[in-house]
N, C-alpha and C positions, 0 to 999 in steps of 0.2 A: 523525564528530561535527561539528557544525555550531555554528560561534560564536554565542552568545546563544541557542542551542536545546539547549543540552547536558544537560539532561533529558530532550528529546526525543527525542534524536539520537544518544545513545552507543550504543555495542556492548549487543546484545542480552546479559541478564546467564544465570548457568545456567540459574535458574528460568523466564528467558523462551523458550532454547533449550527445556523440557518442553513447552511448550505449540505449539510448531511444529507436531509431530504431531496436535495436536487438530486446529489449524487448517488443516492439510494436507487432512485427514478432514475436513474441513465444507468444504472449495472443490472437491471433488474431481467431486461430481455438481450445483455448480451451476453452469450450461449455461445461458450466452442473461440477457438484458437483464432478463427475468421472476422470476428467478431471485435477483440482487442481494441481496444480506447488505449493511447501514449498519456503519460501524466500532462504535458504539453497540448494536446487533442482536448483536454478540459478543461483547461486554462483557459486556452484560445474561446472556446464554446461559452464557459462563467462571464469571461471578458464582456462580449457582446452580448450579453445580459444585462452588463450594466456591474457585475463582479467583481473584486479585488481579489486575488488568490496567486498564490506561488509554487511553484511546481513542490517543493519539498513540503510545504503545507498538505498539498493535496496528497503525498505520501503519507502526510501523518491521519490525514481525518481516511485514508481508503485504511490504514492501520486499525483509528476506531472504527469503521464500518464492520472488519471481521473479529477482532476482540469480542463487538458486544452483538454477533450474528447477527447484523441488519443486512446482511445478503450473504446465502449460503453459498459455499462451493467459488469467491472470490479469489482467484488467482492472479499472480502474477509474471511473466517471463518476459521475453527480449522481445516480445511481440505488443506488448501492455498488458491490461487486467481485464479480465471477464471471469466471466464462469464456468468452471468446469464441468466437460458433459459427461466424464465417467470416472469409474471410483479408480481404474487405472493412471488419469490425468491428476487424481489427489495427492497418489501414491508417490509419482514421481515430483510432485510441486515440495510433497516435506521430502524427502529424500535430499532433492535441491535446497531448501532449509536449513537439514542439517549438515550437508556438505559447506556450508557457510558459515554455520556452528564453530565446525569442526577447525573450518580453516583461524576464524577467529581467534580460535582457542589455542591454535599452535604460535598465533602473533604472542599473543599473550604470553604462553610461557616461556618464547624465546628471550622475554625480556627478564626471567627468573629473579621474580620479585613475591617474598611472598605477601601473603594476605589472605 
């Protein structure tokens, strides 16, 4: 969980564990940049299910989806999340990673506190 985002951030709760599977099953065959599901594109889709879900939820359970490798090669960019189709599309996804890291890291010690 994450200070000041702890609705957005806690432990997946049961009912969020159900719907892993769905989402498991919707990332599974999509392959390539083309392809890209929006966090909102699932929501809308869960809804008409009959689903309760919020777009920063479905951040956190696509989070556990790759934590605990229930779909390989799950990316994210400005396009949404699928699967990456080569080890070049990996390469740039952590690059972009840790360019985020990185940026984090300069908020951080701009505010030179240690710890």
């Amino acid at each position: 969980m994450i200070n000041g985002f702890e609705k957005e951030t806690h432990e997946l709760t049961n009912y969020e564990m159900t719907l892993v599977p769905i989402i498991v099953k919707g990332f599974i065959g999509k392959h390539g940049s083309s392809a890209a599901v929006k966090n909102k594109t699932i929501v809308t889709a869960l809804k008409a299910m009959g689903e309760k879900v919020t777009e920063p939820r479905i951040r956190k359970i696509i989070h556990h989806i790759r934590v605990k490798h229930l779909v390989t090669n799950l990316i994210s960019t400005n396009k949404g999340t699928y699967r990456a189709e080569s080890k070049e599309e990996l390469i740039k996804y952590v690059e972009s990673l840790q360019q985020r890291i990185n940026s984090i890291e300069e908020i951080k010690k701009s505010f030179n506190i240690n710890q």
